[in-house]
Short mmCIF file of the C-alpha atoms (twelve columns), coordinates in Angstrom:
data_MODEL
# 
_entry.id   MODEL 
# 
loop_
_atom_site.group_PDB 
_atom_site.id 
_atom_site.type_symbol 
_atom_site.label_atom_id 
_atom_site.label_alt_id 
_atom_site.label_comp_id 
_atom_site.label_asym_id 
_atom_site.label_seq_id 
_atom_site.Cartn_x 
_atom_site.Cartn_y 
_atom_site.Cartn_z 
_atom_site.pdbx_PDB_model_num 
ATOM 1  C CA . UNK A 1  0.000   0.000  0.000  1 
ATOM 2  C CA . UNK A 2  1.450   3.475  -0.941 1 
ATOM 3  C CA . UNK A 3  0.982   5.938  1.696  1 
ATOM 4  C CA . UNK A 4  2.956   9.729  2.407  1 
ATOM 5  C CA . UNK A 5  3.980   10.231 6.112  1 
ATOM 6  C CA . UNK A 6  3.446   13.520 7.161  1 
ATOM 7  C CA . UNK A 7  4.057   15.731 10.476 1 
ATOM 8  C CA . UNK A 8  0.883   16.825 12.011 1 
ATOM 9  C CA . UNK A 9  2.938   19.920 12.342 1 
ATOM 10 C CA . UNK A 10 3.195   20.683 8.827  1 
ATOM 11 C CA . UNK A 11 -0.585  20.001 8.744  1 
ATOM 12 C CA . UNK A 12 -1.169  22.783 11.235 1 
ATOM 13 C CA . UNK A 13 1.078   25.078 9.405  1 
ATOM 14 C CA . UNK A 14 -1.080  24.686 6.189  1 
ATOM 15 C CA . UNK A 15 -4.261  24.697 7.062  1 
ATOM 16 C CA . UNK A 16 -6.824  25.801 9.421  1 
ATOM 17 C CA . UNK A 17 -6.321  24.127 13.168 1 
ATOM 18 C CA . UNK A 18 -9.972  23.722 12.965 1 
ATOM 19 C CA . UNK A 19 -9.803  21.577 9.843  1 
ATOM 20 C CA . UNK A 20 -6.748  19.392 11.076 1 
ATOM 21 C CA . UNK A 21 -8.757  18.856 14.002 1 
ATOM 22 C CA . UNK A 22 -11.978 17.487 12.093 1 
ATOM 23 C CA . UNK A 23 -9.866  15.531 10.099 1 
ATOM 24 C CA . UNK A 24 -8.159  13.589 12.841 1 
ATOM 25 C CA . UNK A 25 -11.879 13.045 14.326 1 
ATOM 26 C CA . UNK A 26 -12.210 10.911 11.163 1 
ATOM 27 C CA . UNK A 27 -9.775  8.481  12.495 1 
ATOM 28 C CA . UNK A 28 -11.073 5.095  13.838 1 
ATOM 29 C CA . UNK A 29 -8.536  2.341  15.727 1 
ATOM 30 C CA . UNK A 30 -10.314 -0.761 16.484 1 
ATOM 31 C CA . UNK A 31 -6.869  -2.472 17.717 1 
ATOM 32 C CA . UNK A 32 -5.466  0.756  20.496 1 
ATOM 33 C CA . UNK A 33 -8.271  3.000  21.908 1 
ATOM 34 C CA . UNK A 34 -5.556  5.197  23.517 1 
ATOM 35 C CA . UNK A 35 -3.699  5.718  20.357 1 
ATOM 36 C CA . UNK A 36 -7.425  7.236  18.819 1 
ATOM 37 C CA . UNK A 37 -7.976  9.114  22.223 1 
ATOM 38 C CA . UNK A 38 -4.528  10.517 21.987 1 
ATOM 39 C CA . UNK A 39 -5.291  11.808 18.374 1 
ATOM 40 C CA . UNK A 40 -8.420  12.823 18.764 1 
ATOM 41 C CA . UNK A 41 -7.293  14.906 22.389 1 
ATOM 42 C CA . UNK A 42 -3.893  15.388 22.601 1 
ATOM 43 C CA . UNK A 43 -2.159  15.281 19.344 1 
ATOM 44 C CA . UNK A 44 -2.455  19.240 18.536 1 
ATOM 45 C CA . UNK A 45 -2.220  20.663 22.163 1 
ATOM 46 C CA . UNK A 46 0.794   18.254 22.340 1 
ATOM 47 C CA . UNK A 47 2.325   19.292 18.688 1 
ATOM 48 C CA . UNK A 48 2.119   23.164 19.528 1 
ATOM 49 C CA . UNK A 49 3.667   22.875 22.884 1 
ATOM 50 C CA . UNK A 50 6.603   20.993 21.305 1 
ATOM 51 C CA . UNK A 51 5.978   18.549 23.834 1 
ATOM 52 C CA . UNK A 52 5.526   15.492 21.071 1 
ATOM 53 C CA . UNK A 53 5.291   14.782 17.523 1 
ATOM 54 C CA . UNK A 54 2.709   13.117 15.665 1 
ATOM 55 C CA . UNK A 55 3.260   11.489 12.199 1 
ATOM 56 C CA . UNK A 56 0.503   10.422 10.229 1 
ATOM 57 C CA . UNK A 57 0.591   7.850  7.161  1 
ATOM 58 C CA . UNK A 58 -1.493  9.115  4.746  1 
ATOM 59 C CA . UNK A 59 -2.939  6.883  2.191  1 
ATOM 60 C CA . UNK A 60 -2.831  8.156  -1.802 1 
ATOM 61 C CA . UNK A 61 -6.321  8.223  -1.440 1 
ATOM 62 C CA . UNK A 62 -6.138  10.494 1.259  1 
ATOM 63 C CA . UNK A 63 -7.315  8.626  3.989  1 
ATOM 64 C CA . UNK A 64 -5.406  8.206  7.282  1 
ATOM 65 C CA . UNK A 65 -3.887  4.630  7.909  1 
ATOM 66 C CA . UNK A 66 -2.178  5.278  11.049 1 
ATOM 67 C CA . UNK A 67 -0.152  7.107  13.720 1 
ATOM 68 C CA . UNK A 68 2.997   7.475  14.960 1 
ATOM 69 C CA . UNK A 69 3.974   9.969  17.970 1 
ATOM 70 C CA . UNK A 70 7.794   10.487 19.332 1 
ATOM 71 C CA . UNK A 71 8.122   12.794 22.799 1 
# 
């Protein structure tokens, strides 16, 4: 499967926080509830405090595959 991984910062940088943020809500993991929460709740507050950062596999398609967060 082909898929672009971007930085959720570079997401906030381009478009509306607003948008990013209804995006993410699209995001469904049946296998990790905390990894959704964390996306859902955390992953911007987190990115603009520099306190983590979130990458997000994005398919060609442009739906989201998965997560990946370093602190």
């Amino acid at each position: 499967m082909d898929y672009d991984l971007i930085p959720l910062l570079t997401l906030l940088e381009k478009y509306p926080e607003s948008d990013v943020a209804t995006k993410l809500l699209g995001f469904h993991c049946s296998r990790d509830d905390d990894r959704e929460s964390y996306l859902h709740n955390k992953a911007i507050p987190m990115e603009k405090r520099a306190m983590s950062r979130t990458y997000l596999a994005v398919s060609k398609e442009q739906a989201l595959l998965a997560i990946s967060q370093s602190e």
